[in-house]
C-alpha positions as CSV (number, residue, x, y, z in Angstrom):
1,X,39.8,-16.9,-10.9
2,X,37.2,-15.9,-8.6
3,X,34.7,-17.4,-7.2
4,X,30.6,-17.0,-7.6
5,X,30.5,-15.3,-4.1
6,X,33.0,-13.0,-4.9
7,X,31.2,-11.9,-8.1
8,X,28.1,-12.3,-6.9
9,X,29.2,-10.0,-4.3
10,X,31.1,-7.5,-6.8
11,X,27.7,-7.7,-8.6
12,X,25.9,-6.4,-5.2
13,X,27.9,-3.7,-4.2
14,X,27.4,-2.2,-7.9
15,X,24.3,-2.4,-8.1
16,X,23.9,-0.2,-4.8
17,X,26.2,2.2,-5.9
18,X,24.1,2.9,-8.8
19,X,20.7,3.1,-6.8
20,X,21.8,7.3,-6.4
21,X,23.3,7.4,-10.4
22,X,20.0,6.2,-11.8
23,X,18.1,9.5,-10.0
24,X,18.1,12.5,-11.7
25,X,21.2,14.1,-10.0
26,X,23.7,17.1,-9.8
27,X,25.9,18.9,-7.4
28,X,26.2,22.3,-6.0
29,X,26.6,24.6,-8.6
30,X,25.9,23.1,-11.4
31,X,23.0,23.3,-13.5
32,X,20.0,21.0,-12.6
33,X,17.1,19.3,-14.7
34,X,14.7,17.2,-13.5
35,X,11.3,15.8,-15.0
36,X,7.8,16.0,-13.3
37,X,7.4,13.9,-10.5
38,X,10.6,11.9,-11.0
39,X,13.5,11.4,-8.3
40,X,15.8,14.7,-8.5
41,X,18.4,14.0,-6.1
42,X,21.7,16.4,-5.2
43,X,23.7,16.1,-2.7
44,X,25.7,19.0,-0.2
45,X,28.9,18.6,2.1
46,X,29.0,19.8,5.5
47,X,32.3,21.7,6.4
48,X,32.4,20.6,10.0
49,X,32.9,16.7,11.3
50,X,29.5,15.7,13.8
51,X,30.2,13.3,16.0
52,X,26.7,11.9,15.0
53,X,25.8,13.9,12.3
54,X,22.3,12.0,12.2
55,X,21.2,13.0,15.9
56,X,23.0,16.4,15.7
57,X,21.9,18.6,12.2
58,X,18.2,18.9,10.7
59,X,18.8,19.5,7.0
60,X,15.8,20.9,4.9
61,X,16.3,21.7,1.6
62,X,13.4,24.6,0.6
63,X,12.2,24.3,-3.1
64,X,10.6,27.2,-4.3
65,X,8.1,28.3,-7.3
66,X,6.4,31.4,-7.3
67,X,5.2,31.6,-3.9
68,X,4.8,27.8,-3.4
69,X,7.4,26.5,-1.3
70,X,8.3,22.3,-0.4
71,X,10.3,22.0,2.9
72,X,12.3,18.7,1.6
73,X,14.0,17.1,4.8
74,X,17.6,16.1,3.7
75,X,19.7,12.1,4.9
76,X,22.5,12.0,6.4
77,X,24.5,9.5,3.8
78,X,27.5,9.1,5.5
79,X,30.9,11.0,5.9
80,X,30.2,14.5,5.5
81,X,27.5,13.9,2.7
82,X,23.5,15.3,3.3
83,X,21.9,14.2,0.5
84,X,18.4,15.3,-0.9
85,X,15.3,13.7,-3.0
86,X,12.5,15.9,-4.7
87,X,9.9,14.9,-6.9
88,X,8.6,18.3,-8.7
89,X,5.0,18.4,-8.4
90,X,4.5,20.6,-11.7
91,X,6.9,21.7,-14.6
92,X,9.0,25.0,-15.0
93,X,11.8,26.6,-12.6
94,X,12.3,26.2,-9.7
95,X,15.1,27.5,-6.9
96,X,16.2,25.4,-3.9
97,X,18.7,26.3,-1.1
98,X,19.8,24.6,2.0
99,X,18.8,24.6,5.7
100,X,20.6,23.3,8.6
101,X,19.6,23.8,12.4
102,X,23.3,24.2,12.8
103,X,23.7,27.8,10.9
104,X,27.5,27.5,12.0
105,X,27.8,25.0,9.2
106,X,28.9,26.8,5.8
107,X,28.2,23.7,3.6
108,X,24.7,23.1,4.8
109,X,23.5,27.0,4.7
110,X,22.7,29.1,2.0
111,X,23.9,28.4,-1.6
112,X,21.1,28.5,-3.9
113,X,20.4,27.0,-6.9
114,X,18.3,26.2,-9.8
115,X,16.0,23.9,-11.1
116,X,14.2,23.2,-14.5
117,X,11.9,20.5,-14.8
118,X,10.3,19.3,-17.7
119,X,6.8,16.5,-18.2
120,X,7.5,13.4,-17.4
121,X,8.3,11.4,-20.8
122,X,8.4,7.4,-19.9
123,X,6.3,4.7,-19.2
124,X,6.0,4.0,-15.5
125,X,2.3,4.7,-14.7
126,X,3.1,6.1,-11.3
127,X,4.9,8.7,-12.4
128,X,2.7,9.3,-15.7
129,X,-0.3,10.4,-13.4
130,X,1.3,11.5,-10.6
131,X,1.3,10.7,-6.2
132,X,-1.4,9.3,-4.8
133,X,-4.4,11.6,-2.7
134,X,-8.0,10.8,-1.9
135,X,-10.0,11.4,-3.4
136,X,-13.2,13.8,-4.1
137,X,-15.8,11.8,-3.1
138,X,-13.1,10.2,0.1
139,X,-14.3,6.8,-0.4
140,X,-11.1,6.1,-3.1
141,X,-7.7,7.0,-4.1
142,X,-6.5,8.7,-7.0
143,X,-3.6,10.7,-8.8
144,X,-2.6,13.7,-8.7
145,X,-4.3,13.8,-12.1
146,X,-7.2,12.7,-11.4
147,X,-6.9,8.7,-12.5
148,X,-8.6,6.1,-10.1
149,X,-6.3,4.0,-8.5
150,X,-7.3,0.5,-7.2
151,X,-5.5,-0.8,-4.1
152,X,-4.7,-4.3,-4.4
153,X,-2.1,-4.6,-1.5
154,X,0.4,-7.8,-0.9
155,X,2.0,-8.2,2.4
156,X,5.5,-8.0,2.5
157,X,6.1,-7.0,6.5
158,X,9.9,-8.5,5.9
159,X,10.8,-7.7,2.7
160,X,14.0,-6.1,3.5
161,X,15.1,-9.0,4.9
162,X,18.4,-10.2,3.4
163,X,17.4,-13.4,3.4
164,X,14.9,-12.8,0.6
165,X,17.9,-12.4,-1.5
166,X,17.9,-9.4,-4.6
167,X,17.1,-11.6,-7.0
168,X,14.5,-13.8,-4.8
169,X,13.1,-10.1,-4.5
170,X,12.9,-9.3,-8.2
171,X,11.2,-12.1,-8.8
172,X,8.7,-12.0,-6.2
173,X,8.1,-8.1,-7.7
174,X,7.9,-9.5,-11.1
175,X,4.9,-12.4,-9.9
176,X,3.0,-9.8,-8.2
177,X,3.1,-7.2,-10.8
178,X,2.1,-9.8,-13.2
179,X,-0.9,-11.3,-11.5
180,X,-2.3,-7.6,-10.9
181,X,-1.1,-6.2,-7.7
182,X,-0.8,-2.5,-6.9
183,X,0.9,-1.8,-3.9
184,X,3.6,-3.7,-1.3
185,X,3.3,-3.3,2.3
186,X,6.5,-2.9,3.9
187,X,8.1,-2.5,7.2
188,X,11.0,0.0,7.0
189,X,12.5,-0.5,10.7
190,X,11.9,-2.2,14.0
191,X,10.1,-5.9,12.6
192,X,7.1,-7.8,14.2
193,X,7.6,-11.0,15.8
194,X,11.1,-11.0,16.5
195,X,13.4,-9.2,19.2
196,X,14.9,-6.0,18.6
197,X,18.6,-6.0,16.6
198,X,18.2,-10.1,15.8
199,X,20.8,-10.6,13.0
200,X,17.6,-11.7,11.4
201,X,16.6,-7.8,11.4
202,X,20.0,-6.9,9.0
203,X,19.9,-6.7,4.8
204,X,22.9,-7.0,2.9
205,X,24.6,-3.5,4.4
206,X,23.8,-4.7,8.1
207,X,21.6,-3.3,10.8
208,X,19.4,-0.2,10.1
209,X,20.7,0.9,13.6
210,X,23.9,0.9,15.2
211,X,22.4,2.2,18.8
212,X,19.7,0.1,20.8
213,X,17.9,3.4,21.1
214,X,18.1,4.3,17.6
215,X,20.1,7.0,18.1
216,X,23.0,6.2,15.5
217,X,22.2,5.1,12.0
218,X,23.5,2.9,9.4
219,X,23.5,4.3,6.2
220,X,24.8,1.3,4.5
221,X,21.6,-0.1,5.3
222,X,19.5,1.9,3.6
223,X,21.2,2.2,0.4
224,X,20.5,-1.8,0.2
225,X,16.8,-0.5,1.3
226,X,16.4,2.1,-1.5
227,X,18.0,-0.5,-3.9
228,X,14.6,-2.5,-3.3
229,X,12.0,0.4,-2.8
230,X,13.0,2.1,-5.8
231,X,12.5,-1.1,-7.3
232,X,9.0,-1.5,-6.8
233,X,8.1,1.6,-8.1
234,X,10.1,0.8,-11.2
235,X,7.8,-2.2,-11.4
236,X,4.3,0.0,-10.9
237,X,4.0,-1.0,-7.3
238,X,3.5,1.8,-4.6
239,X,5.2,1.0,-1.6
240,X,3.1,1.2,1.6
241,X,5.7,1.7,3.8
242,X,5.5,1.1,7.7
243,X,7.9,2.5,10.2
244,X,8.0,0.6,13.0
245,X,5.9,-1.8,15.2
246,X,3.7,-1.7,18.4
247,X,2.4,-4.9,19.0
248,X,3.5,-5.9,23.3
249,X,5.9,-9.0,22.5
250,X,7.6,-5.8,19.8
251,X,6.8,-2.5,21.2
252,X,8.8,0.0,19.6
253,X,7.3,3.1,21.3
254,X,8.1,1.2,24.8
255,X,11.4,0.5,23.3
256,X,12.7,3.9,21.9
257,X,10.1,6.8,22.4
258,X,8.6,8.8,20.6
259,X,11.5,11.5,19.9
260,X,13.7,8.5,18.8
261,X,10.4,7.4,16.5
262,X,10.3,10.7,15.6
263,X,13.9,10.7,14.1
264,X,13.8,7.5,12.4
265,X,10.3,8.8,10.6
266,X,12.3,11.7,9.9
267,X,14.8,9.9,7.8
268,X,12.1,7.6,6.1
269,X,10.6,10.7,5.2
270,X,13.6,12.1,4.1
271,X,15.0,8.9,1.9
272,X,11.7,7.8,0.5
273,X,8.6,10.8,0.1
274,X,10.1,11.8,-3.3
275,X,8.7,8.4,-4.7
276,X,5.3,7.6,-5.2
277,X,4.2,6.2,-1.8
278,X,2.1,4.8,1.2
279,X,2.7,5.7,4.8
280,X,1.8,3.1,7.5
281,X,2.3,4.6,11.1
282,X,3.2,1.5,12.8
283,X,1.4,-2.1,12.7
284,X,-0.4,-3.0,15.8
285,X,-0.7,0.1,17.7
286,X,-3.3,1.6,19.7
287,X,-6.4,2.3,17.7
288,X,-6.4,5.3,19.5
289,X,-3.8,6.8,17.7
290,X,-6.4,7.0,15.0
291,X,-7.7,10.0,16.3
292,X,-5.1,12.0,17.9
293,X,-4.3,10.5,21.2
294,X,-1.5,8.9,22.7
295,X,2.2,8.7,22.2
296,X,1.6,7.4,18.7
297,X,-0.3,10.1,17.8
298,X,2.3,12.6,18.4
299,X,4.4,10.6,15.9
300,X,2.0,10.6,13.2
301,X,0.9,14.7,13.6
302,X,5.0,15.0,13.4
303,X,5.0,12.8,10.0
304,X,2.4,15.1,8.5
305,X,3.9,18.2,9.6
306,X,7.3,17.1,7.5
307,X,6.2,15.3,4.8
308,X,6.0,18.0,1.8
309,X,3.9,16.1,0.2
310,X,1.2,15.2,2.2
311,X,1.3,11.3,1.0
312,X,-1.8,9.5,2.8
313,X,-0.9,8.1,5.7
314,X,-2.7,5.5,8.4
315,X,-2.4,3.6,11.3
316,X,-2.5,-0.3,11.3
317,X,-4.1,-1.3,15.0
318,X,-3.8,-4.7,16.4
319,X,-7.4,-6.0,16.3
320,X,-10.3,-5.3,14.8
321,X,-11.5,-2.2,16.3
322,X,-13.3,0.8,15.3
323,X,-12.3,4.6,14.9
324,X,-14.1,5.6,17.9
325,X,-13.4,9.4,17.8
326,X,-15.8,11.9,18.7
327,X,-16.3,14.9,17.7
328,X,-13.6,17.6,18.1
329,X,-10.9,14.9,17.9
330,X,-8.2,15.5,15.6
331,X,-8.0,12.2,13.0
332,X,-4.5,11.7,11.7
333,X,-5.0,9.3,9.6
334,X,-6.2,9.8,5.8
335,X,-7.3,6.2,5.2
336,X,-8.6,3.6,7.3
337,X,-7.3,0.7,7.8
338,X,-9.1,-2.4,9.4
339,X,-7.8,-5.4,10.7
340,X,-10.0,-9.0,10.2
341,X,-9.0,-12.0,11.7
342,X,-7.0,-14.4,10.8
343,X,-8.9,-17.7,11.6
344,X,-10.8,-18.2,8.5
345,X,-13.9,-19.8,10.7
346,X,-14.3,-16.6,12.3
347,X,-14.3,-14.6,9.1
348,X,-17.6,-14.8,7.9
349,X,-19.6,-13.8,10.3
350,X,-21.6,-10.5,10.7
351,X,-19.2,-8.9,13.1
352,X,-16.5,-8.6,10.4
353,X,-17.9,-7.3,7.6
354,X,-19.8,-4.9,10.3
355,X,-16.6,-3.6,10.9
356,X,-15.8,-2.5,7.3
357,X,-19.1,-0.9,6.6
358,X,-19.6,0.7,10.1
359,X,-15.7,2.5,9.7
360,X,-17.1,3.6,6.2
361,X,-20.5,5.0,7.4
362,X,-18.1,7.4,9.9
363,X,-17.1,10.8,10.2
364,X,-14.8,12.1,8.6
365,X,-15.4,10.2,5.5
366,X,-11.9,8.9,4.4
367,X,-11.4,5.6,2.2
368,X,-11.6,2.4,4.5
369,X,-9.9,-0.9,3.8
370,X,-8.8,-4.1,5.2
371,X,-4.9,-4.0,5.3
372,X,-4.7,-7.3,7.4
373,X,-6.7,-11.0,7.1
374,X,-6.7,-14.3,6.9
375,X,-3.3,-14.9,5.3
376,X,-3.6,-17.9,2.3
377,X,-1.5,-20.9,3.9
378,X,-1.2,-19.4,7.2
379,X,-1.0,-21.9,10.1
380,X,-2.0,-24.1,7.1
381,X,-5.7,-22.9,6.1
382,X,-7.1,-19.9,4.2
383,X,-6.7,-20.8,0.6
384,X,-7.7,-19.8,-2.6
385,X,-11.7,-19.9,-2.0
386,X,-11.1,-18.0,1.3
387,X,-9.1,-15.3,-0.3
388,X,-11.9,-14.9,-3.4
389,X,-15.2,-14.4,-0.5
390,X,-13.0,-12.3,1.3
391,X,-12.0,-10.0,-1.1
392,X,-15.0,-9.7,-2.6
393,X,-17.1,-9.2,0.7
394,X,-15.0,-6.3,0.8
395,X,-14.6,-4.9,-2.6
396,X,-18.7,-5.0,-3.0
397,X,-19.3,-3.9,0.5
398,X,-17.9,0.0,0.3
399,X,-13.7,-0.9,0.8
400,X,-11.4,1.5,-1.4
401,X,-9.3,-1.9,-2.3
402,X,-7.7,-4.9,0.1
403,X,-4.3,-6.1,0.9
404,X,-3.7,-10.1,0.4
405,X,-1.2,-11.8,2.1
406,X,0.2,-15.5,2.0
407,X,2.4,-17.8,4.4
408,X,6.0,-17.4,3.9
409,X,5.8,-14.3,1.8
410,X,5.3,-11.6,4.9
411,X,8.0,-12.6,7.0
412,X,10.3,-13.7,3.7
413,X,10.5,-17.2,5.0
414,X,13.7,-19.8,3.5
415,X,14.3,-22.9,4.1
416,X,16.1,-22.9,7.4
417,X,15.2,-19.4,8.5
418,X,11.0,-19.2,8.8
419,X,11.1,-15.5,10.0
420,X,8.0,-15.7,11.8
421,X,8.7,-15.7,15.8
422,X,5.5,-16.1,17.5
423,X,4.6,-14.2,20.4
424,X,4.1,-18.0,22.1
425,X,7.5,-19.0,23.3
426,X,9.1,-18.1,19.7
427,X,7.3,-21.1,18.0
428,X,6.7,-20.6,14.4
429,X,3.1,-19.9,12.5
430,X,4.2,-22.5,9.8
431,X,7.2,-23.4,8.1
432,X,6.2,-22.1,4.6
433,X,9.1,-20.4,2.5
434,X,8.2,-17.0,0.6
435,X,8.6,-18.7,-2.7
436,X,5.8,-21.7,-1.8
437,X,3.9,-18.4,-0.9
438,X,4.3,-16.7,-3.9
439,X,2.3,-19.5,-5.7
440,X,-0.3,-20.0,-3.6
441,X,-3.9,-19.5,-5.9
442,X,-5.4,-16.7,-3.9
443,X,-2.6,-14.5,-4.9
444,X,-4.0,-15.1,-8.7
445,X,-7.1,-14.9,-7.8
446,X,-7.8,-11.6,-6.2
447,X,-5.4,-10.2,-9.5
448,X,-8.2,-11.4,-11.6
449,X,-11.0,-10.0,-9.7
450,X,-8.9,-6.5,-9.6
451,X,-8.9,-6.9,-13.1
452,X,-12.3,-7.3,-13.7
453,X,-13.5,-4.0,-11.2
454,X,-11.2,-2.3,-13.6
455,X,-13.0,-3.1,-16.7
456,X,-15.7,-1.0,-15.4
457,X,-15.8,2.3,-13.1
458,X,-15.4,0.9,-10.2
459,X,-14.8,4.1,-8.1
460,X,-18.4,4.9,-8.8
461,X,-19.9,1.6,-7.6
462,X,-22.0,1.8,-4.4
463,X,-23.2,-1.5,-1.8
464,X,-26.5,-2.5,-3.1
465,X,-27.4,-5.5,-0.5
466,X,-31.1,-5.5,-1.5
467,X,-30.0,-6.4,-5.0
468,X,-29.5,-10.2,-4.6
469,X,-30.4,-11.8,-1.1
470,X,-27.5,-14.1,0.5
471,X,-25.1,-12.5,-2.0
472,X,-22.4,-9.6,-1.7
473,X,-24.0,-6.8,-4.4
474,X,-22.4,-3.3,-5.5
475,X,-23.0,-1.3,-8.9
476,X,-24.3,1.6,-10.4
477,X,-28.3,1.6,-10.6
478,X,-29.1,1.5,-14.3
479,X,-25.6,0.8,-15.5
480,X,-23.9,-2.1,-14.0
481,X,-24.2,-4.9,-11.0
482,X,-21.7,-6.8,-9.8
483,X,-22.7,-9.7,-7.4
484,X,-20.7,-12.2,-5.9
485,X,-22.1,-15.8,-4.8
486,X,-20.0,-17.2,-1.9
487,X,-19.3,-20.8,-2.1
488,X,-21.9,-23.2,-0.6
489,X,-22.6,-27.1,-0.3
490,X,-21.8,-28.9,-3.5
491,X,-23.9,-30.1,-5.7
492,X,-25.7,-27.1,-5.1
493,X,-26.4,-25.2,-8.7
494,X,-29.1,-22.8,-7.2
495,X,-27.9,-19.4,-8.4
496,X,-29.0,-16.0,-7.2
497,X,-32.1,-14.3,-7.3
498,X,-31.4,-10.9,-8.6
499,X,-34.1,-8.5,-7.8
500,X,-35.6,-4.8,-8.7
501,X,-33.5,-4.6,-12.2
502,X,-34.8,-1.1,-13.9
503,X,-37.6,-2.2,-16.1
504,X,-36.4,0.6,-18.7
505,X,-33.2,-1.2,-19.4
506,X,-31.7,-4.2,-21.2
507,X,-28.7,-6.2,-19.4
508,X,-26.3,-8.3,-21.0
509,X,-25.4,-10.8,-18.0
510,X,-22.4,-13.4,-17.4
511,X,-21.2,-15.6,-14.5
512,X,-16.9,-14.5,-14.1
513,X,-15.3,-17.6,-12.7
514,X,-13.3,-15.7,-9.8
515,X,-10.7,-18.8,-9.7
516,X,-9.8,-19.0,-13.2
517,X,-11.6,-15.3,-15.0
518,X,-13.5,-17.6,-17.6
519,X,-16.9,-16.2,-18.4
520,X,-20.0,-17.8,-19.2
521,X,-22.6,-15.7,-20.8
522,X,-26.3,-15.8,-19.8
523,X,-27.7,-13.8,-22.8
524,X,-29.5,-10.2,-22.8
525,X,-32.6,-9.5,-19.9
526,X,-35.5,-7.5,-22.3
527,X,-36.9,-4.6,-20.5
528,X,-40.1,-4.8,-19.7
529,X,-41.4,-1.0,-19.8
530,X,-42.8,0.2,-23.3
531,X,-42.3,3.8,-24.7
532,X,-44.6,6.1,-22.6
533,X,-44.3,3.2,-20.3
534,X,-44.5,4.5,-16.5
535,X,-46.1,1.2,-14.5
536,X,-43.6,-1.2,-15.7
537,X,-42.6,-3.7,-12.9
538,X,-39.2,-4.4,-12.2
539,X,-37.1,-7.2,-13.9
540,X,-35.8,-10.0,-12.1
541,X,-33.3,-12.7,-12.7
542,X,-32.5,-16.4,-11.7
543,X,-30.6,-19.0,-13.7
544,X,-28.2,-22.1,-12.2
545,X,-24.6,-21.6,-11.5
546,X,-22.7,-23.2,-14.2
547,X,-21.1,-25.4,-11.5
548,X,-20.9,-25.9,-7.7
549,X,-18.9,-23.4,-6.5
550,X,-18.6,-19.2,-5.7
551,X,-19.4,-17.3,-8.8
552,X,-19.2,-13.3,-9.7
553,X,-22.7,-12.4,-11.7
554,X,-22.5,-9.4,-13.5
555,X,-24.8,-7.3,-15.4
556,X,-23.8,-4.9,-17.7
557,X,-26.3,-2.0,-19.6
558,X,-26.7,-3.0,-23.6
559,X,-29.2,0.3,-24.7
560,X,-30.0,4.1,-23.8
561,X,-33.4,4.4,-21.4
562,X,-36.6,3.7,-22.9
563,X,-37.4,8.1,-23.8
């Protein structure tokens, strides 16, 4: 009879060996049919045996149509095996062939092929619209078809963890998809807080590396990995993938170099560009990278020039800092991302929402967010009203969307195994597990303000401080206002004073509850401007808070302009 571990086990290894079935796959020589922007993956033998086939070959595989080519860097999968993933851009025919630095190799030169793709025909919304890009306007993201796309982000640094087990992980996607999130930040290699190679580092197929200088690969551990990326994108979430970290207690560029950096971008590039994701340099790196200098730097300007499909890509620095590039340096990133702090009676000062709104006031524009904060439960503070004010300061104050995070959820805390090392002596932040994390109320909170910027165009919406003193204000003039009360002293049931409303228009206005999404509706604001009308004077607007706490006013246009 065997045993749970055994089947569980049995269970496991299945399930990995179907991660490449479920792609759209052939072989050499055989015909090939893919759909638009899904996973077409084929696979080529080499005819010689590398001693370390991963340090020793480049494999491209060159998709062609018309006169439009993708360079698609090719894995190493193990054995003699160089496998490839394309996502087609567009529908008809294509033809591929191989490329290996190594033209001595037979099996990895040569031997062309073709490929017919067709539209896209399910349900996942990621692949329905298309990869991510910025936008026109390069304050927001978009895809490829044109569809807005809100980044709400969760923090999942050690999500590949093994001890977030499979099915702890499908659950955790399942919660976060739920409750409204949009995209998982994930570290795909060297982990913060912890030494290099800890057994902590391995997943279920071992360590990602089998060298300390990254030099020999696991594959093993990356089919476990792809098991769990291609998983969020099954569930709607866009991975926001990071490839290493730079922080001093965890330096990987100090630890392996750049070339070795190089190489292991090289494979990320390779396993995961042909689904719909995020690149994140490194997390806590020089914020000079940002624009082209430094050893980090180099890395990134080699991600872009290999990545066939130009996925946006930033740098996550280690405090707080702005892009400080002047003109003539070369910015490799595509989005900015800022980094608050995580001592919530420090957040709410001028000096950090100053930094959001100073990065988005710079050249070049790109789409600015915060990608690292307060976390809810963190060293036990943070919670659910700190999560609302701060995603809302951001969201109304110019940010292209904000990444969350909770205690025990980024370093996939268990009971016995915390998985946050401080840089102090190894002590732990807290001793939260990432299931206690999961539930915290911040994580439903921000959900329901994401899904209330989505009942309107959002994209559109532009920081309007002048609109309603003390408050956090952002709209479209004439069409709708959003403006979002912070919390104050209770038994306070003063609400806003909402200012210079276009005389020419009626509003329909409601307080949102941002901790539970119930509304309360104020009633309609007459214009005050008559036909011909052309001295009316503004409208304004004050009425109580229906209790003591942060509220989300918004007013929304009932009627055309007065002709």
């Amino acid at each position: 009879m065997k045993t749970p571990h055994l089947i569980a086990a049995l269970l496991a290894a299945l399930t990995v060996s179907a991660v490449a079935t479920e792609a759209n796959t052939t072989t050499p020589n055989q015909s090939a049919q893919s759909s638009q922007w899904d996973v077409f993956e084929t696979s080529f033998e080499s005819t010689k045996n590398y001693t370390n086939p991963f340090k020793e070959a480049e494999v491209n595989v060159v998709f062609s149509q018309g006169n439009t080519q993708w360079i698609v860097p090719a894995f190493w999968a193990g054995g003699r095996k160089w496998t490839v993933r394309f996502a087609p851009p567009t529908q008809g025919e294509y033809k591929y062939h191989i490329e290996s630095t190594d033209k001595s190799d037979a099996g990895l030169n040569g031997q062309e092929h073709v490929l017919q793709v067709v539209g896209y025909t399910g349900k996942n919304p990621l692949l329905q619209h298309g990869f991510l890009r910025v936008a026109g306007d390069h304050h927001h993201f978009e895809h490829a078809d044109g569809t807005p796309f809100l980044w709400l982000g969760d923090t999942w640094w050690k999500g590949l963890a093994k001890r977030l087990t499979w099915e702890g992980f499908q659950e955790l996607t399942t919660d976060r998809r739920i409750k409204g999130f949009s995209v998982v930040q994930i570290v795909c290699g060297p982990y913060p807080d912890e030494d290099f190679f800890k057994p902590s580092w391995e997943n279920e197929g071992g360590q990602p590396y089998q060298a300390k200088d990254l030099s020999v690969i696991n594959p093993k551990y990356f089919e476990y990995a792809d098991r769990r990326i291609k998983h969020l994108v099954d569930s709607g979430l866009i991975p926001a993938i990071v490839g290493a970290w730079g922080r001093g207690d965890c330096d990987s560029m100090k630890a392996f170099g750049a070339v070795n950096l190089k190489r292991h971008w090289r494979y990320l590039i390779a396993r995961y560009g042909a689904y719909p994701v995020m690149w994140i340099l490194a997390g806590e790196i020089p914020e000079e990278a940002k624009w082209g200098k430094g050893s980090w730097a180099e890395v990134a300007k080699y991600l872009r020039s290999i990545d066939p499909y130009h996925h946006p890509l930033t740098c996550h620095v280690g405090s707080p800092k702005l892009r400080q590039g002047v003109t003539g340096d070369d910015a490799v990133i595509d989005y900015d991302m800022i980094i608050a702090l995580h001592r919530e009676n420090a957040l709410f000062g001028k000096d950090t929402l100053n930094a959001l709104t100073t990065v988005c006031a710079q050249k070049p524009t790109m789409p600015v967010l915060c990608g690292e904060t307060c976390y809810e439960g963190h060293m036990q503070q943070g919670f659910g009203d700190i999560q609302r004010h701060i995603f809302w300061m951001y969201m109304l104050n110019g940010a292209a969307g904000h990444t969350y995070g909770a205690a025990g959820v980024w370093p996939a805390g268990v009971e016995g195994d915390h998985g946050n090392w401080g840089a102090w002596h190894g002590q732990p932040y807290d001793w939260t597990t990432w299931k206690e994390g999961m539930n915290y109320p911040g994580s439903t909170q921000v959900g329901i303000g994401k899904k209330l910027l989505e009942q309107y165009p959002w994209w559109r919406f532009e920081p309007h401080p002048e609109w309603a003193p003390n408050c956090y204000a952002a709209g479209i003039p004439g069409e709708v206002r959003f403006i979002y009360l912070p919390r104050r002293n209770p038994y306070n049931w003063d609400g806003p004073e909402i200012v210079n409303l276009e005389p020419d228009v009626d509003w329909h206005a409601y307080y949102f509850d941002p901790a539970t999404g119930r509304k309360f509706d104020q009633g309609t604001i007459k214009a005050t401007a008559k036909a011909g009308d052309t001295t009316a004077k503004p409208v304004s607007f004050k009425k109580n808070v229906p209790s003591p706490q942060d509220w989300v006013l918004v007013f929304e246009r009932v009627k055309e302009p007065i002709q």
